[in-house]
C-alpha positions in Angstrom: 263.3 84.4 -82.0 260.6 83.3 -84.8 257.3 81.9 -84.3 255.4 79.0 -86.1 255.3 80.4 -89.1 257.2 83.7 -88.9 260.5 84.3 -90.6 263.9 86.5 -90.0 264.5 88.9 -92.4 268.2 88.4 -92.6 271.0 91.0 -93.1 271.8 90.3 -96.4 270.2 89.5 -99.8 270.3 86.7 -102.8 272.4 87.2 -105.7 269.8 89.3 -107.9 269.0 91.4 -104.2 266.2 88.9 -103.1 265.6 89.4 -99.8 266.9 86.2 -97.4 265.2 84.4 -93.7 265.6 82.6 -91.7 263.3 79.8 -90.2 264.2 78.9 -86.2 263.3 79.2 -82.9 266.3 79.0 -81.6 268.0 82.7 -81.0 271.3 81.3 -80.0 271.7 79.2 -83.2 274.4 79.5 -85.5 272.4 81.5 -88.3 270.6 83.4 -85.7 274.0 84.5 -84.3 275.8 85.2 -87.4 272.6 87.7 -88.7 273.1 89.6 -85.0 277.0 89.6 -85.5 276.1 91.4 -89.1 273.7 93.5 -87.9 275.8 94.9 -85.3 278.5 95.3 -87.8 276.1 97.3 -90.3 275.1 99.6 -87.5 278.3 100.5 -86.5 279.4 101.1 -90.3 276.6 103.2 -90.9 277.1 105.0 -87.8 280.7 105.5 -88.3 279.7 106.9 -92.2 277.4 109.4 -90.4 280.6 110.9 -88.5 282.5 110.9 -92.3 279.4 113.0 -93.8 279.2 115.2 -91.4 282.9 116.3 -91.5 282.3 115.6 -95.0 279.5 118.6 -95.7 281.7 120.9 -92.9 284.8 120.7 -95.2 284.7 123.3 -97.8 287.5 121.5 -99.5 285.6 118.2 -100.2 285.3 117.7 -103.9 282.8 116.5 -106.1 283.9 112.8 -106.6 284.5 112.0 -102.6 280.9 113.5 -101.9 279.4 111.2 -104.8 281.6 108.0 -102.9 280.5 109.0 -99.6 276.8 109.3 -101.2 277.5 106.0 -102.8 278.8 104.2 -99.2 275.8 106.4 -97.4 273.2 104.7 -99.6 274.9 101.0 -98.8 274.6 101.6 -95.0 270.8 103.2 -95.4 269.7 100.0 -97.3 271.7 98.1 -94.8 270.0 99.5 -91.3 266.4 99.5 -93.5 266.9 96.1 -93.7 267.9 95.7 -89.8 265.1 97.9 -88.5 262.3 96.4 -90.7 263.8 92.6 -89.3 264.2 94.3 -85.7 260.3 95.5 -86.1 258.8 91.9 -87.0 260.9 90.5 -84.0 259.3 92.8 -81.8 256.0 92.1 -83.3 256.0 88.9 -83.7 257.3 88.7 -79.5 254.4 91.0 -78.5 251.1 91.1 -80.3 250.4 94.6 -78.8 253.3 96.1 -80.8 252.1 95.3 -84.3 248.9 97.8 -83.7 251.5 100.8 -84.1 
């Protein structure tokens, strides 16, 4: 939920990779549903990618051009839970005051 004045960083970005919000109060609106749906499903990807890697770097056969993909999709999910945890920080900030001291 947003204050006056404060704004969701959403899950995705502009054409040109400008960053989007949202402006509500309402945390069971449409938009404010949709961004949690996303969320969750960028989590899990990235989560999921982190299992791939791992198998990835303990397989001797891997070659060069599926560790640059994996690299490539590990990057994506990164940028993707960034996003989430810096919009998942100024939530919890902007709910409790106390939090934004650390």
């Amino acid at each position: 939920m947003t204050t006056p004045n404060e704004l969701r960083l959403l899950p995705w970005s502009s054409p040109g990779d400008k960053p989007c919000y949202l402006s509500t109060d309402d945390p069971d609106g449409y938009m404010s549903r949709l961004a949690d749906g996303i969320e969750a499903v960028q989590l899990t990807t990235a989560s999921e990618l982190l299992e791939e890697a791992l198998e990835a770097l303990d397989n001797k056969g891997t070659s060069l051009d599926e560790m640059r993909c994996l690299a490539r999709e590990l990057t994506g999910a990164l940028r993707d839970t960034f996003r989430v945890a810096t919009s998942r920080g100024h939530l919890l900030a902007a709910s409790d005051p106390r939090e934004s001291a650390y």
